[in-house]
C-alpha positions as CSV (number, residue, x, y, z in Angstrom):
1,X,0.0,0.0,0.0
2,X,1.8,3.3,-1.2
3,X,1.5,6.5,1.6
4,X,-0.4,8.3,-1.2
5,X,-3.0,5.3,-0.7
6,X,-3.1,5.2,2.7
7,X,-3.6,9.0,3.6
8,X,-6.8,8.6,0.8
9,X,-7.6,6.2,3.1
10,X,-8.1,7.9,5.9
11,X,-10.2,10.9,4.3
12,X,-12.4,8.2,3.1
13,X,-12.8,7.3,6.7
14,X,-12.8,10.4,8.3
15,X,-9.9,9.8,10.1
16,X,-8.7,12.8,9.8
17,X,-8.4,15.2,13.5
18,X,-6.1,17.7,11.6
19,X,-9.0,18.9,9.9
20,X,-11.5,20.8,11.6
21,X,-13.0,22.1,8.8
22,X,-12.0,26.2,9.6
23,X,-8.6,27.9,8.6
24,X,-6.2,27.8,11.4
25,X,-6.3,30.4,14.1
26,X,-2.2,30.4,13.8
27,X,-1.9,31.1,10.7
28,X,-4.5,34.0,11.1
29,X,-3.0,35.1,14.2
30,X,0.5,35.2,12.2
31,X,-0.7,36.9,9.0
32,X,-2.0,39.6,11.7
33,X,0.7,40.1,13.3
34,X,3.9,39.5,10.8
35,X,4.8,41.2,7.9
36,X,4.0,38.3,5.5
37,X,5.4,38.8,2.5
38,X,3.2,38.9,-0.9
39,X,1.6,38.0,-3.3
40,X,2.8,34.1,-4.0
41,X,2.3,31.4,-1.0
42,X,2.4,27.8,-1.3
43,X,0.9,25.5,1.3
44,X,2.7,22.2,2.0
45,X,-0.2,19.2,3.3
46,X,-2.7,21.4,2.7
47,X,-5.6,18.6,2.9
48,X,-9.0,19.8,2.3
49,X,-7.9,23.1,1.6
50,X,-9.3,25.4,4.2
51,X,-6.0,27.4,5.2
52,X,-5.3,27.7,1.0
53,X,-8.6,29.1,0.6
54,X,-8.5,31.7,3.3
55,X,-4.6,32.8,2.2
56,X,-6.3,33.2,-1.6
57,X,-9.3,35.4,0.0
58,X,-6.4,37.5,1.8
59,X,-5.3,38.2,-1.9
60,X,-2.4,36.1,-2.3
61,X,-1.8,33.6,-5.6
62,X,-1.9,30.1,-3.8
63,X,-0.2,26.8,-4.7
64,X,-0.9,23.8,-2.5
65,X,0.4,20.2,-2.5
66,X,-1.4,17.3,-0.7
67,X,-0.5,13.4,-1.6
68,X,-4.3,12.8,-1.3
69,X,-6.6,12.9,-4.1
70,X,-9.6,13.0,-2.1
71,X,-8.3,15.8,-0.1
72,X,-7.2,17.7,-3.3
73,X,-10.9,17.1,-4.9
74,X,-12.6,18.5,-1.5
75,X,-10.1,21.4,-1.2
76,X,-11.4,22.4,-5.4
77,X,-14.8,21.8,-4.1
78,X,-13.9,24.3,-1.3
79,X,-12.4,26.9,-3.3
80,X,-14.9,27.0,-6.1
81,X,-18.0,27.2,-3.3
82,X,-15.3,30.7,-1.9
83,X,-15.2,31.4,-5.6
84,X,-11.3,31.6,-5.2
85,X,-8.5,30.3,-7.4
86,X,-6.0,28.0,-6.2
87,X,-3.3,25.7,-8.3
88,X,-3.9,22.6,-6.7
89,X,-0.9,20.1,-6.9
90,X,-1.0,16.3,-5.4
91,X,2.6,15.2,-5.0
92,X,4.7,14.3,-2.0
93,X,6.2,16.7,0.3
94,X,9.3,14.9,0.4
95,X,9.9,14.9,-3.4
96,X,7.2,17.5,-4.8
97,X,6.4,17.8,-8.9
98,X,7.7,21.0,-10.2
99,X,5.9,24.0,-7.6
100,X,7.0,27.1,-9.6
101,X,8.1,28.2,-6.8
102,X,10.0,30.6,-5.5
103,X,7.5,31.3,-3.2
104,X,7.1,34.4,-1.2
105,X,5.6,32.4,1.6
106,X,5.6,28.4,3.0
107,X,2.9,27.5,5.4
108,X,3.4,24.1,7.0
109,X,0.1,22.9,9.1
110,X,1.8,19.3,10.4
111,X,4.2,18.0,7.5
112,X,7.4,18.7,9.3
113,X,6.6,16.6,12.5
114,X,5.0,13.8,10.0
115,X,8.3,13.1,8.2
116,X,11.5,14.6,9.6
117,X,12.2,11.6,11.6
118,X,12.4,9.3,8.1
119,X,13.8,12.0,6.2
120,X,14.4,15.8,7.5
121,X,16.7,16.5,4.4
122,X,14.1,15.6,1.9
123,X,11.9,18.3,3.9
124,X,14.4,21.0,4.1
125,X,15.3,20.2,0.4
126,X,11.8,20.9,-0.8
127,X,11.6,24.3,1.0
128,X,14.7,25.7,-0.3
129,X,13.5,24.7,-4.2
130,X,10.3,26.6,-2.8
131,X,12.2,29.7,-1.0
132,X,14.7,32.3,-1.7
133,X,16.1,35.1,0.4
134,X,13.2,37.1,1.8
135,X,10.6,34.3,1.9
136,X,8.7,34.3,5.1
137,X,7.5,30.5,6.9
138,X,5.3,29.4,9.0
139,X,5.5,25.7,10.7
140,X,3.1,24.6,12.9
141,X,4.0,21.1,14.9
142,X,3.2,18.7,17.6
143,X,5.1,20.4,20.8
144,X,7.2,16.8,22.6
145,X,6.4,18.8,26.3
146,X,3.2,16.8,26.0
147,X,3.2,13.9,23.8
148,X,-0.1,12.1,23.7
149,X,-1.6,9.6,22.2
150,X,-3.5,9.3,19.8
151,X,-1.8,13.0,18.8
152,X,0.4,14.7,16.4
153,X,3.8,13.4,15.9
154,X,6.1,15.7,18.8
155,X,9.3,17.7,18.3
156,X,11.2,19.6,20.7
157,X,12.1,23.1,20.4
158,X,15.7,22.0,20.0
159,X,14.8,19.8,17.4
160,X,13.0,22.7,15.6
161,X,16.0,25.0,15.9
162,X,18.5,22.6,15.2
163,X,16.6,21.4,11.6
164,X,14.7,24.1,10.6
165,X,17.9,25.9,11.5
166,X,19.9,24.6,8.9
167,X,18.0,26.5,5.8
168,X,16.3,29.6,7.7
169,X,17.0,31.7,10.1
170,X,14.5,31.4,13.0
171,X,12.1,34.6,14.2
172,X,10.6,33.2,17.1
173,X,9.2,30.0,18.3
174,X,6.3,30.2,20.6
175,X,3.5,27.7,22.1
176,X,0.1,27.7,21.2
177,X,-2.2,24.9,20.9
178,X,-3.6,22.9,17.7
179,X,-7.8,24.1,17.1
180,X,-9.7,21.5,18.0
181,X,-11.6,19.3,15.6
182,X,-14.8,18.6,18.1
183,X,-16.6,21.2,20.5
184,X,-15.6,19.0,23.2
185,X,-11.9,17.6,21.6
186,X,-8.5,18.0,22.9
187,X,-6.4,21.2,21.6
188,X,-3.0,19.5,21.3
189,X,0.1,21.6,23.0
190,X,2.0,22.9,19.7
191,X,5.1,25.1,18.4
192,X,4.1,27.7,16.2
193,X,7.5,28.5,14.4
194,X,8.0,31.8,12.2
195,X,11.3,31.9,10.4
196,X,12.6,33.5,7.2
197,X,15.6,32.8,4.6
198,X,18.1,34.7,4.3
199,X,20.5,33.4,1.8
């Protein structure tokens, strides 16, 4: 069973507690508060599309990957309905089809923390075909000061620096905690990392 199946899978049976459905309250918070820089962003596991569709309605030209099909046909489904265009790319994160990148902007909602224990250079590989000097990033990821389970994949904020480190400079790093999926679900601790390239 290839991954590509396996994450179809588990739209088809609503396995999926990353999506609750809204954009994330991060990401909004960030774009609020940060000088994101415009007008191209790309979204890396960008599942149903909600967080693609909100960054086209804030005006910005939107690419997003997903390795699920049936992820990428809900996410058109939700962009036509917001009467928003968004390129719409199925590929893996690890080794993406041609993005057109570079992008003035990477928002990562829980990739990183999926694959950087099999393969953290593949990751950081992709983002700097997708960047150049100037790009602004936005990682979101399962915080390990409270690993739970079920829950995200954890990484500590060592980790973070020390990886992330390697291609971009790090802003800040601050907690926050995952939306939750349920009115009554658990809201997952979480690092919300901002960084930018610089060369």
């Amino acid at each position: 069973m290839t991954q590509a199946h396996e994450w179809n899978q588990r739209y088809l049976q609503g396995d999926t507690p990353w999506d609750t459905g809204q954009p994330s309250s991060e990401l909004m918070r960030v774009f609020r508060t940060e000088a994101i820089p415009r007008p191209r962003a790309l979204e890396l596991g960008c599942g149903t599309g909600t967080n693609a569709v909100w960054l086209a309605q804030q005006g910005l030209e939107v690419t997003a990957l997903d390795f699920s099909p049936l992820a990428l046909q809900r996410a058109r489904e939700r962009a036509a309905a917001a009467g928003v265009r968004v390129r719409w790319v199925e590929g893996d994160v690890l080794c993406p089809p041609e993005l057109g990148g570079p992008f003035d902007f990477v928002f990562d909602r829980g990739c990183y923390h999926c694959v950087r224990r099999d393969n953290v250079e593949g990751y950081l590989n992709t983002l700097r075909q997708a960047t150049c000097p100037g790009s602004a990033v936005l990682v979101l990821a399962g915080n390990a000061k409270e690993p739970r389970e079920p829950g995200p994949p954890v990484v500590t904020e060592e980790e973070l620096r020390s990886e992330l480190g390697r291609l971009l400079h790090i802003v800040w790093i601050r907690e926050f905690r995952f939306d939750q999926v349920e009115p009554d679900g658990v809201r997952f601790l979480a690092w919300s990392c901002f960084a930018r390239r610089v060369e």
